[in-house]
Chimera marker file (.cmm) of the C-alpha trace (Angstrom):
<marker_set name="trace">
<marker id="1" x="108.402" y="93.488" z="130.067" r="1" g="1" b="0" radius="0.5"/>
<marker id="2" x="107.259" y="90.464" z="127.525" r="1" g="1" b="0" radius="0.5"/>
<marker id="3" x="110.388" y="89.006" z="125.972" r="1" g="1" b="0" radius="0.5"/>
<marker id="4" x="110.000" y="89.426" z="121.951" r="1" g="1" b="0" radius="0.5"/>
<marker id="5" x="111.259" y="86.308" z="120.137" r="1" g="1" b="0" radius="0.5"/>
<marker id="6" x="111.554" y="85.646" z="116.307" r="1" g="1" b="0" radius="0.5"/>
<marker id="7" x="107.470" y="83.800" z="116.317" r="1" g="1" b="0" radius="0.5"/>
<marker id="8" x="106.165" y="86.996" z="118.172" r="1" g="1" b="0" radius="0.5"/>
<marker id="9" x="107.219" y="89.646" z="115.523" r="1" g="1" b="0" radius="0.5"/>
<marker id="10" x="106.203" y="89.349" z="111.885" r="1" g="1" b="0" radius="0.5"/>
<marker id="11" x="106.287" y="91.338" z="109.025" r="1" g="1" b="0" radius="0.5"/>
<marker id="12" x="104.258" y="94.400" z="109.069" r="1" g="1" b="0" radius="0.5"/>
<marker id="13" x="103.743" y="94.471" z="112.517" r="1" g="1" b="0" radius="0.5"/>
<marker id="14" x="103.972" y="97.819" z="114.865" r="1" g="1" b="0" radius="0.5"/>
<marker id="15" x="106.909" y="97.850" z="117.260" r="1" g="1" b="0" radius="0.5"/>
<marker id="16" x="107.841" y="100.564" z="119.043" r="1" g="1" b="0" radius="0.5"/>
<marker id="17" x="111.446" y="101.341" z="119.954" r="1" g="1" b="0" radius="0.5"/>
<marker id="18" x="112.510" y="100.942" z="123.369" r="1" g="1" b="0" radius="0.5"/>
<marker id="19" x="116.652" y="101.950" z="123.510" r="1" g="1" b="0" radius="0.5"/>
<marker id="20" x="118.945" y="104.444" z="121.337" r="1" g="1" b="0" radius="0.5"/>
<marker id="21" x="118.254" y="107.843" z="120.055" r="1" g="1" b="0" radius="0.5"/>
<marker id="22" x="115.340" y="106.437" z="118.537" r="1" g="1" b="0" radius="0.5"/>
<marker id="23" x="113.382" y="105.091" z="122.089" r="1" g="1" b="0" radius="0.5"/>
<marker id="24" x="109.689" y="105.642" z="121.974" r="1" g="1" b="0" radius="0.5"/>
<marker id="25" x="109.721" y="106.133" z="118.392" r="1" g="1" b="0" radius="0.5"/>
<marker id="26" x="106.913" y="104.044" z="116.153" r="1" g="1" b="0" radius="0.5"/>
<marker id="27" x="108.164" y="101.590" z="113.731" r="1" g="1" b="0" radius="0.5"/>
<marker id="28" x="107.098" y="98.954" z="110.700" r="1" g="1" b="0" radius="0.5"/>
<marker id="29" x="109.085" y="96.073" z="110.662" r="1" g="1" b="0" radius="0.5"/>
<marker id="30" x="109.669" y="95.367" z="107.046" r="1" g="1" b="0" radius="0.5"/>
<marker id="31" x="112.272" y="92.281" z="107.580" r="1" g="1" b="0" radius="0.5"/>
<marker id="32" x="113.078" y="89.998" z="110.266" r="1" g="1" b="0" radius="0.5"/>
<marker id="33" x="116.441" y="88.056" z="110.290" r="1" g="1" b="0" radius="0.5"/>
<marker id="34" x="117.536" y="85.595" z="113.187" r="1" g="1" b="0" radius="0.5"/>
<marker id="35" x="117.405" y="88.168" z="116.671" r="1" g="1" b="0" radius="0.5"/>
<marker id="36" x="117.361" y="91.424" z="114.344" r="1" g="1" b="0" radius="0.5"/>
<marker id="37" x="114.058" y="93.361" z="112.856" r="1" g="1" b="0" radius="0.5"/>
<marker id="38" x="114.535" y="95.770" z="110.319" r="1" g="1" b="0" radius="0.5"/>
<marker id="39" x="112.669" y="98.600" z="111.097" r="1" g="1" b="0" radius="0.5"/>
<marker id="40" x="111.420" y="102.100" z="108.751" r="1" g="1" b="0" radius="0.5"/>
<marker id="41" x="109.584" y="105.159" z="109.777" r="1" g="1" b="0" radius="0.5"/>
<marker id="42" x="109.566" y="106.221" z="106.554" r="1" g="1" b="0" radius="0.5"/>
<marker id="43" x="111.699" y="109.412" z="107.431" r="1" g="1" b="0" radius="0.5"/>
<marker id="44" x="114.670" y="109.227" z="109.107" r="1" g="1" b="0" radius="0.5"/>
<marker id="45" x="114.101" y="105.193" z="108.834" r="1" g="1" b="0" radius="0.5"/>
<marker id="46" x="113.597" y="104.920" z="104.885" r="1" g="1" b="0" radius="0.5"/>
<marker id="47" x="111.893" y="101.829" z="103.006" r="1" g="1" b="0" radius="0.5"/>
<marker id="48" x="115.022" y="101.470" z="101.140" r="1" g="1" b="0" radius="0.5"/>
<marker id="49" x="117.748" y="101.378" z="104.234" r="1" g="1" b="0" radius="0.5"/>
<marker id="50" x="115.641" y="100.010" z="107.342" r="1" g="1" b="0" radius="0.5"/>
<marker id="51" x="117.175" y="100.324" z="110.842" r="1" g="1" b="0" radius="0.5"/>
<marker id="52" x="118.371" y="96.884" z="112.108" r="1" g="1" b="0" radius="0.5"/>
<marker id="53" x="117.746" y="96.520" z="115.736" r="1" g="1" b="0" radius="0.5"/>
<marker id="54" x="117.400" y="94.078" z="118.081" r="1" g="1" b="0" radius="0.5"/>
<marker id="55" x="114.324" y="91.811" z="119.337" r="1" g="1" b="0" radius="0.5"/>
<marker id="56" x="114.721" y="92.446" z="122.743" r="1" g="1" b="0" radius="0.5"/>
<marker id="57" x="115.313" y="96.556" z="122.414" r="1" g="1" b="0" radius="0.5"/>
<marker id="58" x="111.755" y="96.228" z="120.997" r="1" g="1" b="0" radius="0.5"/>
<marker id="59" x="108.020" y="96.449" z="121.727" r="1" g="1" b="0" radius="0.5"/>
<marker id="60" x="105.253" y="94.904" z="120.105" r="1" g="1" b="0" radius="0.5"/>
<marker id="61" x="102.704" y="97.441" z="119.685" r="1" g="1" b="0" radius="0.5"/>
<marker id="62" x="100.207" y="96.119" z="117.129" r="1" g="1" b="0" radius="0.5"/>
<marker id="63" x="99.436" y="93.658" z="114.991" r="1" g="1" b="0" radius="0.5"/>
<marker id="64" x="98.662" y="95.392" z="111.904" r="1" g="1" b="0" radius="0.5"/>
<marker id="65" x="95.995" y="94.378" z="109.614" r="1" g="1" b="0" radius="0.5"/>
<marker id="66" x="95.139" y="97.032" z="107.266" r="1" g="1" b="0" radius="0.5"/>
<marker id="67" x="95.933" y="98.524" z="103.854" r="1" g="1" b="0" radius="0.5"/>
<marker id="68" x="100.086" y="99.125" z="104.278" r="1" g="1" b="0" radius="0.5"/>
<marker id="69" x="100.028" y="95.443" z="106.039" r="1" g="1" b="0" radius="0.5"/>
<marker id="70" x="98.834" y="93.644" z="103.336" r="1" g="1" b="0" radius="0.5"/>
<marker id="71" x="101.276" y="95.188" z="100.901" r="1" g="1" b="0" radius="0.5"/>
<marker id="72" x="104.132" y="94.692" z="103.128" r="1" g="1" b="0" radius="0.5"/>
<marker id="73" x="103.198" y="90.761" z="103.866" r="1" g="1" b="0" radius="0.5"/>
<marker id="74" x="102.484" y="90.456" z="99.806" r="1" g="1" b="0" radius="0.5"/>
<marker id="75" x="105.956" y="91.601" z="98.648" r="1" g="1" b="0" radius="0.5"/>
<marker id="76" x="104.329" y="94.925" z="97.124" r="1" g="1" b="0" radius="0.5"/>
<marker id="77" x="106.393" y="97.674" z="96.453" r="1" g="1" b="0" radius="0.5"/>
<marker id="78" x="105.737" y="100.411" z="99.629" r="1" g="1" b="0" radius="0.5"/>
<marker id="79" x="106.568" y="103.829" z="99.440" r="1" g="1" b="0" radius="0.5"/>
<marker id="80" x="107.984" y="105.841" z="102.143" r="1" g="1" b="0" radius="0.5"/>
<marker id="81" x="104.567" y="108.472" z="102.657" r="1" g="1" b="0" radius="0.5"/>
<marker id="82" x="102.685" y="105.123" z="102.713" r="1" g="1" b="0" radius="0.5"/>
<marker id="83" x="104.791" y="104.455" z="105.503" r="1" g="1" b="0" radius="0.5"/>
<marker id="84" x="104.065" y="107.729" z="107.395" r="1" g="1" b="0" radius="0.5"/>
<marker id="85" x="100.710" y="108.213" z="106.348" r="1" g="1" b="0" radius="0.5"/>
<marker id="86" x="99.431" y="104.290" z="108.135" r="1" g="1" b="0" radius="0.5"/>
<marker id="87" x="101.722" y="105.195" z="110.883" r="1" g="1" b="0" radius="0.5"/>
<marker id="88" x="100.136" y="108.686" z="111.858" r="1" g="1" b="0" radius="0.5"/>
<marker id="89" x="96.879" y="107.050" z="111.247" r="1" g="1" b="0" radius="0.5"/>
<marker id="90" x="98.280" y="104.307" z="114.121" r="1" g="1" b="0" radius="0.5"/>
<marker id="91" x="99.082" y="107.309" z="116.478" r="1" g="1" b="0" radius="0.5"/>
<marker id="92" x="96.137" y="108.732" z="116.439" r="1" g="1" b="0" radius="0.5"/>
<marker id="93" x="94.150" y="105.639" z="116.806" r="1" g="1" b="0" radius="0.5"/>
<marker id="94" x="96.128" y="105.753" z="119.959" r="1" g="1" b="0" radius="0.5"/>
<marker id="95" x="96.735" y="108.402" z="121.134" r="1" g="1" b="0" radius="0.5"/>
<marker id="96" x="93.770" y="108.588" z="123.713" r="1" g="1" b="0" radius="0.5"/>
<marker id="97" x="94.441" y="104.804" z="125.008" r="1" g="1" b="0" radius="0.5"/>
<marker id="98" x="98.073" y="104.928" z="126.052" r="1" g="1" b="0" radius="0.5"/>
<marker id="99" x="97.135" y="107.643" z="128.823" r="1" g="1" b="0" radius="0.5"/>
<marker id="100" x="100.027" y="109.202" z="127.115" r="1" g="1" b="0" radius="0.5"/>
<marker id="101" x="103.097" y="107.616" z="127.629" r="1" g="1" b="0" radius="0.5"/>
<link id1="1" id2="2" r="1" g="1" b="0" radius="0.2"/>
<link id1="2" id2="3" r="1" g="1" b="0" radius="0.2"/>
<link id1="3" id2="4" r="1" g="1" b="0" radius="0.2"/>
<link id1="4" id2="5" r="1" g="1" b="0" radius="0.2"/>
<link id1="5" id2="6" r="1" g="1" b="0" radius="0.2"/>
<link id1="6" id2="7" r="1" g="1" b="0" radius="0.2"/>
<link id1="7" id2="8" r="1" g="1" b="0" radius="0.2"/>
<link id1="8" id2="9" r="1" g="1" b="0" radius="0.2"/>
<link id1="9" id2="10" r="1" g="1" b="0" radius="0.2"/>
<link id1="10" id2="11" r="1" g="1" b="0" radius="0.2"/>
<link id1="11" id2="12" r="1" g="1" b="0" radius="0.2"/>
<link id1="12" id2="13" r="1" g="1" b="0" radius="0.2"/>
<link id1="13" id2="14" r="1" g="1" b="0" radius="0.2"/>
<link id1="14" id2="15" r="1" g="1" b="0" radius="0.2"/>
<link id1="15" id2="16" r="1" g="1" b="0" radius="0.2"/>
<link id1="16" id2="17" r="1" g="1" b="0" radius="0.2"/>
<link id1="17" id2="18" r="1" g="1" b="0" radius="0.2"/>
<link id1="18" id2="19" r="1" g="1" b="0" radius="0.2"/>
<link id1="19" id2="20" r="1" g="1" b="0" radius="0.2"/>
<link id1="20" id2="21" r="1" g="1" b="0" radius="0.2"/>
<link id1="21" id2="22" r="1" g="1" b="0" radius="0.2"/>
<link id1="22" id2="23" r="1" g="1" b="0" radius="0.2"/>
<link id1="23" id2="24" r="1" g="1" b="0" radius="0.2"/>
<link id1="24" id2="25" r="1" g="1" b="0" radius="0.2"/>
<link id1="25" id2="26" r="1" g="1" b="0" radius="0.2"/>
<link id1="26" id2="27" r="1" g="1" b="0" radius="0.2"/>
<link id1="27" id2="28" r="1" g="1" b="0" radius="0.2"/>
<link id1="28" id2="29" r="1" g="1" b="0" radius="0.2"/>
<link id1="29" id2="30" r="1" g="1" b="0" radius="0.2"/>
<link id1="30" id2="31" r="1" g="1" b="0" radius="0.2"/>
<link id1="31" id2="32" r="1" g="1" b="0" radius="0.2"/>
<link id1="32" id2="33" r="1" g="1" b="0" radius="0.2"/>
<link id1="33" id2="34" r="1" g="1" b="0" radius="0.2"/>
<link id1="34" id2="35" r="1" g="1" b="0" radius="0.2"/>
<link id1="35" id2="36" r="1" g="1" b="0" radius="0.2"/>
<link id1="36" id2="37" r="1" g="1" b="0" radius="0.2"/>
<link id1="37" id2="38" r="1" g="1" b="0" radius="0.2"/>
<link id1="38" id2="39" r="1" g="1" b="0" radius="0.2"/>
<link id1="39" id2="40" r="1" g="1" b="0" radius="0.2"/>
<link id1="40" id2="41" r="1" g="1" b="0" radius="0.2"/>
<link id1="41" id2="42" r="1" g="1" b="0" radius="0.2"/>
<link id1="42" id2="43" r="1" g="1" b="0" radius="0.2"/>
<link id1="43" id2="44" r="1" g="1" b="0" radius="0.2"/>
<link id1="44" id2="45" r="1" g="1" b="0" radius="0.2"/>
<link id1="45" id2="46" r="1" g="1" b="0" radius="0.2"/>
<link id1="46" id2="47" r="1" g="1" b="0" radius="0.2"/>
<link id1="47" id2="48" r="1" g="1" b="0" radius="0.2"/>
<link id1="48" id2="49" r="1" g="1" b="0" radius="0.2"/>
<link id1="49" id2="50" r="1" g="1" b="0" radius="0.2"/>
<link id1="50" id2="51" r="1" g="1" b="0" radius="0.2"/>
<link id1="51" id2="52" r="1" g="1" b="0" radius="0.2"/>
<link id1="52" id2="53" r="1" g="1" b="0" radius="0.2"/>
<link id1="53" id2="54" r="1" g="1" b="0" radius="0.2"/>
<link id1="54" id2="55" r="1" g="1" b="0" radius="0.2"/>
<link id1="55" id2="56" r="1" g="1" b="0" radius="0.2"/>
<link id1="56" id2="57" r="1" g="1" b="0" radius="0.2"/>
<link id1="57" id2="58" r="1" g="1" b="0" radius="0.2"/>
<link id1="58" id2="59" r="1" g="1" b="0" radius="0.2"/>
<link id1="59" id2="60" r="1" g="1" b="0" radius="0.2"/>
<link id1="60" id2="61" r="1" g="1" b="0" radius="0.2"/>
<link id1="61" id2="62" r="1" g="1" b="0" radius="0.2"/>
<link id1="62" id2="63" r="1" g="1" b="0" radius="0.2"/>
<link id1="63" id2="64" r="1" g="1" b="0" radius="0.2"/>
<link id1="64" id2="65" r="1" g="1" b="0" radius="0.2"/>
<link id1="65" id2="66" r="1" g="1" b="0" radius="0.2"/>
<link id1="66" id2="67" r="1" g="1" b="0" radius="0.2"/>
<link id1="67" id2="68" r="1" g="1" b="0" radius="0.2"/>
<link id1="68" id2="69" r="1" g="1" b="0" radius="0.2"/>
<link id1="69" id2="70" r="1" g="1" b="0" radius="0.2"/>
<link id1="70" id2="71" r="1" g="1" b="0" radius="0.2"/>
<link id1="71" id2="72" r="1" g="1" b="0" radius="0.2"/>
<link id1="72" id2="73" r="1" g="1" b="0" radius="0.2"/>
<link id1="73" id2="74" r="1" g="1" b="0" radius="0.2"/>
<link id1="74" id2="75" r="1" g="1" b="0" radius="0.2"/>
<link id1="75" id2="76" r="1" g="1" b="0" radius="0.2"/>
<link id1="76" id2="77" r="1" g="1" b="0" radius="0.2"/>
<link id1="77" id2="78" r="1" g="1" b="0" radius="0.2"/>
<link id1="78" id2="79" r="1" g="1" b="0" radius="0.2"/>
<link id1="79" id2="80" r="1" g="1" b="0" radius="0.2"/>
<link id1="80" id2="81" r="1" g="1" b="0" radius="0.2"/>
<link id1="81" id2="82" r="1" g="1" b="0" radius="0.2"/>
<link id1="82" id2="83" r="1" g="1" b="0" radius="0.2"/>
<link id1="83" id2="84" r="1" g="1" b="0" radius="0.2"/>
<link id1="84" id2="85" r="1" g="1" b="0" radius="0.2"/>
<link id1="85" id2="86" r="1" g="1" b="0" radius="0.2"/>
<link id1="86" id2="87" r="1" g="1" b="0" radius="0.2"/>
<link id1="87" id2="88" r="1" g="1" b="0" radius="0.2"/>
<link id1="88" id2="89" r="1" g="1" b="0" radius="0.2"/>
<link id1="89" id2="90" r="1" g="1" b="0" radius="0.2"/>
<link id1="90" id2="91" r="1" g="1" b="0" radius="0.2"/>
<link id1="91" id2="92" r="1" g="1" b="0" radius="0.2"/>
<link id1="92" id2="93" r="1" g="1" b="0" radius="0.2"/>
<link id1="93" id2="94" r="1" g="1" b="0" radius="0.2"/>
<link id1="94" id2="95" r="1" g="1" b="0" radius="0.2"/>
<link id1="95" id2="96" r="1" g="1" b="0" radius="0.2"/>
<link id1="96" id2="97" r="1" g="1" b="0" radius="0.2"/>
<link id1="97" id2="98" r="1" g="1" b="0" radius="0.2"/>
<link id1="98" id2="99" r="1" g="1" b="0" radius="0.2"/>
<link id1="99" id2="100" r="1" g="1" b="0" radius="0.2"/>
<link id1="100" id2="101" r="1" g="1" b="0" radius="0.2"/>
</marker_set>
């Protein structure tokens, strides 16, 4: 497993949870702050109160360069269907590639 440090993981990116209740779960990190990413789902993980976890309980899953990105990187106000509408568009993407893991 690649070690995530604070260069890898930027704002907007797709990580994917990889300990607690929420393991295997699909997240956009919305903050970063020394060996924490904040993290929202846009359900049980709201734009207003993000889920703070660490680095290292995470996995880079994409780079993300569309719509939802550049709003996040620009300081744009996101809403919380935003949220779950660019990550269901994410899953689906990949659905097929993962072989389903």
């Amino acid at each position: 497993m690649m070690e995530i440090d604070r260069e890898t993981i930027a704002i907007s990116d797709i990580v994917k949870a990889l300990n607690g209740r929420d393991k295997g779960k699909s997240f956009f990190v919305v903050d970063t702050e020394d060996i924490y990413a904040m993290l929202c789902d846009g359900k049980a993980r709201r734009i207003d109160k993000p889920k703070r976890k660490k680095l290292k309980h995470i996995r880079l899953e994409q780079k993300s360069d569309g719509w939802i990105a550049s709003k996040l990187q620009n300081g744009e106000k996101v809403t919380n269907s935003e949220i779950r509408r660019a990550l269901a568009e994410y899953e689906t993407q990949n659905r097929g590639e993962k072989g389903g893991m």
